[in-house]
C-alpha positions in Angstrom: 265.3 133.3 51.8 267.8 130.5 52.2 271.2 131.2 53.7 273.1 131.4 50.3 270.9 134.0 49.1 270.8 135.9 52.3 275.0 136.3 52.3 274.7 137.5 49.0 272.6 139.9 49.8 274.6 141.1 52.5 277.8 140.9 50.6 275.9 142.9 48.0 274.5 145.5 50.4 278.3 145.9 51.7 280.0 146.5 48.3 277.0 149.1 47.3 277.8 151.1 50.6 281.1 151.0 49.8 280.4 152.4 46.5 278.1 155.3 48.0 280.6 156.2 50.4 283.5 156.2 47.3 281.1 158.3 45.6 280.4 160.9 48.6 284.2 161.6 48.1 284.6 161.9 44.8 281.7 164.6 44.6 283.6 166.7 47.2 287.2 166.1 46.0 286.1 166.9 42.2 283.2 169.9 42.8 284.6 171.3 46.4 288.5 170.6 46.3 289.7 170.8 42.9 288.4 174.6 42.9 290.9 175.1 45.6 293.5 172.8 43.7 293.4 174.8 40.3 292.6 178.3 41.4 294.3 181.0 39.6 293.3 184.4 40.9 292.4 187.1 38.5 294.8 190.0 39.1 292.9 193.5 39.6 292.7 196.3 36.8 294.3 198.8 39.2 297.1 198.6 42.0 295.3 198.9 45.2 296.7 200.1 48.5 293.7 201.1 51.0 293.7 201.9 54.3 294.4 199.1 56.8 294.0 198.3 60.5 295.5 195.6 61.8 293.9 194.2 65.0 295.4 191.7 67.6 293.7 190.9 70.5 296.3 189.8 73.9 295.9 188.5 77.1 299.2 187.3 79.0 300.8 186.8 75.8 304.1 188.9 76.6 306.2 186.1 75.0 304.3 186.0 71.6 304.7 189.9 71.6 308.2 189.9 71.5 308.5 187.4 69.2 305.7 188.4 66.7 304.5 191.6 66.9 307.7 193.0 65.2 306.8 191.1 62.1 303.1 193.4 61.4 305.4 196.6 62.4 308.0 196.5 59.6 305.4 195.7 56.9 306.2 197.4 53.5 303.2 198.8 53.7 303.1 202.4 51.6 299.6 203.4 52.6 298.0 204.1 56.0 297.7 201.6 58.2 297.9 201.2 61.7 298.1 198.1 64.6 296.0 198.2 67.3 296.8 195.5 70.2 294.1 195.1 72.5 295.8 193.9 75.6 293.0 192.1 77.5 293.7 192.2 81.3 297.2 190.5 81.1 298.8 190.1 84.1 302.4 189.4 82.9 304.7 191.5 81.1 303.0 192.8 78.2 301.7 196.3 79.0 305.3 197.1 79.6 306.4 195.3 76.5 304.2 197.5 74.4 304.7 200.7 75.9 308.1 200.1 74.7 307.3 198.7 71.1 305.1 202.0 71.0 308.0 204.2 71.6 309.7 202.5 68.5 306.9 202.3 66.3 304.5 205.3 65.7 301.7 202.8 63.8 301.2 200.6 67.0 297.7 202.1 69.0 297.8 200.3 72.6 293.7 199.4 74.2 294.0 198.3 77.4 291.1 197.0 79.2 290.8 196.4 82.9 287.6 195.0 83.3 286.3 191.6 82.4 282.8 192.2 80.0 279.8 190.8 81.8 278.1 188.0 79.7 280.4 187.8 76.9 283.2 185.4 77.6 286.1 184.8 75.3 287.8 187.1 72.7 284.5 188.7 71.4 284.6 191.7 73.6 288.1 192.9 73.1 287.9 192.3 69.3 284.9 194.3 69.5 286.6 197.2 70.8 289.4 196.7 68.5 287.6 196.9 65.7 285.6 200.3 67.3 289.4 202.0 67.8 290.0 200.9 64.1 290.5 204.4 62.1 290.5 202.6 58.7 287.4 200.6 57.1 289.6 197.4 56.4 290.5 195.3 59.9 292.9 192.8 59.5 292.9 190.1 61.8 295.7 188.0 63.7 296.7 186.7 66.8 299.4 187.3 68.9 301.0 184.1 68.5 300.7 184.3 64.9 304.0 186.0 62.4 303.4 187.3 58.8 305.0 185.0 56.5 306.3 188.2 54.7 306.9 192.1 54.7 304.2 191.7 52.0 301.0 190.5 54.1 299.0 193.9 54.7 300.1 194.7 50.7 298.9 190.8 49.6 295.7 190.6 52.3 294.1 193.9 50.8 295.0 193.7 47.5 292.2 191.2 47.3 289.5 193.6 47.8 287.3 193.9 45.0 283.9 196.8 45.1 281.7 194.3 45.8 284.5 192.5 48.3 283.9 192.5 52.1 285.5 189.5 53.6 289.1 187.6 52.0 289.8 184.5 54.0 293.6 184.1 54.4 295.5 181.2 55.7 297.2 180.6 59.0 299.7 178.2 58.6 301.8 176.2 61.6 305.7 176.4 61.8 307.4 173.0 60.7 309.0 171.7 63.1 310.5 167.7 63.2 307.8 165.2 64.6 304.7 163.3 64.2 302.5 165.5 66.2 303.7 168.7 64.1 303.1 167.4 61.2 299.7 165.8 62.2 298.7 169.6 63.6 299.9 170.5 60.1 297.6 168.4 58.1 294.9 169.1 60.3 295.6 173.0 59.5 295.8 172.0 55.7 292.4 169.6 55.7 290.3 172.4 57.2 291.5 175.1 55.0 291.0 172.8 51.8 287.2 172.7 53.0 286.8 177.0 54.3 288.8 178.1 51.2 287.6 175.4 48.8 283.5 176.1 49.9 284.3 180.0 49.6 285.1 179.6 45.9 282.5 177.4 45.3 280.1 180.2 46.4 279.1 178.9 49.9 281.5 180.5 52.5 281.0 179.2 55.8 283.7 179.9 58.1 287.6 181.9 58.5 290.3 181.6 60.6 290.9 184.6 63.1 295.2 183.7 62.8 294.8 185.6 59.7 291.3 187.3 58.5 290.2 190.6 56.7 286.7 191.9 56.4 285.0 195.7 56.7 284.0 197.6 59.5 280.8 198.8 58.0 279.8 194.7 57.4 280.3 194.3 61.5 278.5 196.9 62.5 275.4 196.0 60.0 275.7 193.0 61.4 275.7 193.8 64.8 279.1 192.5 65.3 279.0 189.9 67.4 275.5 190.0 69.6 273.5 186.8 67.9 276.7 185.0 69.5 278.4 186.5 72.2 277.0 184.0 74.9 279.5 181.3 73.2 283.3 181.7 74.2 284.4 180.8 70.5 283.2 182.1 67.0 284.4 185.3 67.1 286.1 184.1 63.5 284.0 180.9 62.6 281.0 181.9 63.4 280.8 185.8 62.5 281.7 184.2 58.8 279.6 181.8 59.0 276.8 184.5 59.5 277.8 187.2 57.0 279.7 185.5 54.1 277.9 185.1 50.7 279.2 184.1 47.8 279.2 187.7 46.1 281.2 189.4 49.2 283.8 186.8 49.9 287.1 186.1 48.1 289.9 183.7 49.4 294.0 185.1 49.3 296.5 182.2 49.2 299.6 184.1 47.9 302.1 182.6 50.1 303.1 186.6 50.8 299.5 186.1 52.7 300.1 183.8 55.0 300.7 183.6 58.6 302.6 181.1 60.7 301.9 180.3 64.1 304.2 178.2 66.9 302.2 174.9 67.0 301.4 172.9 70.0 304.4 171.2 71.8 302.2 168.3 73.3 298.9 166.2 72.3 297.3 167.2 75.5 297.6 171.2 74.5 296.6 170.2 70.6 293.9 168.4 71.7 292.5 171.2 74.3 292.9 173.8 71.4 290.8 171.5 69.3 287.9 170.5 71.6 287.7 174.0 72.0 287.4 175.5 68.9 284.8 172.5 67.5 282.4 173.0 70.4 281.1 176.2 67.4 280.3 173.8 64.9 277.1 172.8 65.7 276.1 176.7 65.4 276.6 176.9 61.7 274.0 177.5 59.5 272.0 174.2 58.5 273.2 174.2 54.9 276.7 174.6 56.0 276.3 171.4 58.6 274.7 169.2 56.3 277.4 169.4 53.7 280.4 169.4 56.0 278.8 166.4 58.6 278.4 164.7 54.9 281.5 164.8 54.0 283.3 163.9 57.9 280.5 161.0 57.9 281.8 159.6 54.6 285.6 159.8 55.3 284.9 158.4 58.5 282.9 155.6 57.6 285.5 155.3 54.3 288.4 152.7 55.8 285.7 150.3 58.0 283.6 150.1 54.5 286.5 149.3 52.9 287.8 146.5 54.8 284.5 144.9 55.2 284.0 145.0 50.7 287.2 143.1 50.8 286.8 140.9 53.0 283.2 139.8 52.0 283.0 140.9 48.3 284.9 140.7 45.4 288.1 142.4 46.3 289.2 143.4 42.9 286.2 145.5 41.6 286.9 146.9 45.5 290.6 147.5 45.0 289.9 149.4 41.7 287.2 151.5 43.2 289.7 152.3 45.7 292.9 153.0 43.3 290.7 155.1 41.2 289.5 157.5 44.7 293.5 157.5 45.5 294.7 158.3 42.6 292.0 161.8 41.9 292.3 162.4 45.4 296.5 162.9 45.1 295.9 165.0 42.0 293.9 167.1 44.2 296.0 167.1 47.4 299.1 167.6 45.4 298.2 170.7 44.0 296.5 172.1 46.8 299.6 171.2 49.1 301.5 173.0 46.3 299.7 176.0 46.4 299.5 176.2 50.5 303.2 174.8 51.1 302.6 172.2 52.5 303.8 169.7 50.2 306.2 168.1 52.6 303.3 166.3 54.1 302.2 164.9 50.6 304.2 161.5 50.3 302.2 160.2 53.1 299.2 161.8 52.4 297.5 157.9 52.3 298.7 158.0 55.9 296.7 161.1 56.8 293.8 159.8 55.1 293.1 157.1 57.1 294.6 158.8 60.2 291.0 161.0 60.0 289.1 158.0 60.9 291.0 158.3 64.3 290.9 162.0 64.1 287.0 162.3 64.2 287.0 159.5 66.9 288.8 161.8 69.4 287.0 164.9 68.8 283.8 163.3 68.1 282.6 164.5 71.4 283.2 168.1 71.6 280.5 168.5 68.9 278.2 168.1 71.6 280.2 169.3 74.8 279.7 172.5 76.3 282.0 175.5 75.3 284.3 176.5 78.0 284.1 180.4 79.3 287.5 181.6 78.1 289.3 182.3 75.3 293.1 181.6 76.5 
């Protein structure tokens, strides 16, 4: 093969990379995404208001108490519920702070624990308890630094329940504050639940997020809540979902009256350490599951460099076109998806945060391998 030949072979071999990689996305953006993008839920037949128990697990989070736990108190709730705090060990103020709240509120049920469980490290062991206290068959998870985004949460969360339903995946949005890093945790937030929610209604579930999660007591204890994992520090939301979750019991909520909102991280360093943390369960899932999300992280990561390299050494107009037409489905999809998750203040740079994940996965490329640390806080 003489030179001339060989560059157009490699030109060629470029541009039909590019194209694969151009095609990887489209398949998730048009079969994955777009569910998420034009979902309309069916309403039920019949007004539903079962019994609930809300569950927040605590360990020195005095400050996030008062702050938060007012909002899952004054619910409008007109069936029973009840919200158990599990105050894990805290050595600051919130055993006090709660005795107090519990003299205000006749639904709040205290747990304290004083002893650390042998073996099972993280937030596993006092969620298990939680969810033992629970009176009711439907838990209802948050976390301590997490606020409903309405007086309607418990009402919107459970509504959802169908008879065959025994998991709705929620989502647990970040407070908008001014600043690149907020609104980088933001996307972040958005990008993952566009895959967990999108996946759900596409009939392969795979994980939740524990700032705001419902499933039934008599699915944990089937399942043996959480033994197959407790040696790992995270997964207590992730991986329990990624265990149990089917596509016949699990249905998304994303009524904005479902939402939570959490304070964000103030600094990269704290991001970043939340992060590495809570991707160090990913290489846990199920096969299925890691195949089609690693698929998906390879092909956006890989979708900039390819692009670059077809312009440079190829024809950059059949390039350019190839890459319009991904832009232009892909905003249709974000846009709507945004819409639905309010978030749509992040949308006119949403080409921006597109190629920012190319960065993204470089940073936390590593903690898909690293070690998990022992502790949940």
């Amino acid at each position: 093969m003489n030179i001339g030949a060989f560059l157009v072979h490699w030109q060629l071999t470029i541009f039909i990379l590019f194209c694969t990689i151009i095609f990887i996305q489209l398949f998730y953006y048009l079969f994955f995404f777009a569910r998420l993008s034009f979902y309309n839920p069916k309403k039920n037949d019949i007004e539903q208001c079962h019994p609930v128990s809300v569950i927040i697990c605590a360990r020195d989070e005095a400050e996030n108490i008062a702050r938060n736990l007012p909002g899952s108190l004054v619910q409008n709730y007109p069936s029973s519920h009840e919200v158990i705090v599990v105050n894990d060990n805290s050595f600051d103020e919130t055993k006090y702070l709660l005795e107090e709240l519990h003299k205000q509120f006749r639904q709040l049920k205290v747990v304290e624990l004083s002893q650390e469980a042998k073996m099972i490290p993280g937030k596993k062991f006092p969620l298990s308890i939680g969810i033992k206290t629970a009176r009711y068959e439907i838990v209802l998870l948050t976390d301590a630094d997490c606020v409903p985004a309405s007086e309607n949460w418990i009402q919107t969360m459970q509504s959802a329940y169908t008879p065959q339903t025994e998991i709705i995946l929620g989502y647990g949005a970040y407070a908008k504050k001014k600043g690149f890093l907020n609104k980088a945790i933001r996307w972040e937030t958005f990008h993952a639940a566009l895959q967990y929610l999108s996946y759900a209604l596409a009939g392969i579930p795979y994980m939740g997020v524990g700032r705001n999660l419902s499933y039934k007591k008599e699915l944990f204890f089937k399942q043996k809540g959480f033994t197959s994992h407790n040696h790992i520090p995270g997964g207590d939301d992730d991986l329990f979902i990624n265990k149990v979750a089917t596509g016949k019991n699990t249905r998304i909520e994303i009524l904005p009256d479902s939402f939570t909102i959490s304070k964000p991280a103030n600094t990269w360093a704290k991001w970043i350490k939340q992060k590495k943390r809570h991707y160090t369960t990913g290489k846990f899932y199920k096969p299925v599951h890691k195949f089609a999300l690693g698929t998906y992280s390879l092909s956006q990561f890989l979708l900039y460099p390819s692009f670059i390299a077809a312009l440079l050494f190829f024809n950059w107009k059949p390039v350019l076109i190839i890459f319009i037409v991904r832009l232009l489905i892909q905003s249709i999809v974000l846009f709507k998806s945004m819409k639905k998750l309010n978030e749509l203040d992040l949308f006119p740079l949403f080409w921006f945060w597109d190629l920012w994940m190319f960065f993204y996965y470089l940073i936390f490329a590593g903690s898909l391998i690293k070690k998990p640390q022992p502790t949940w806080k």
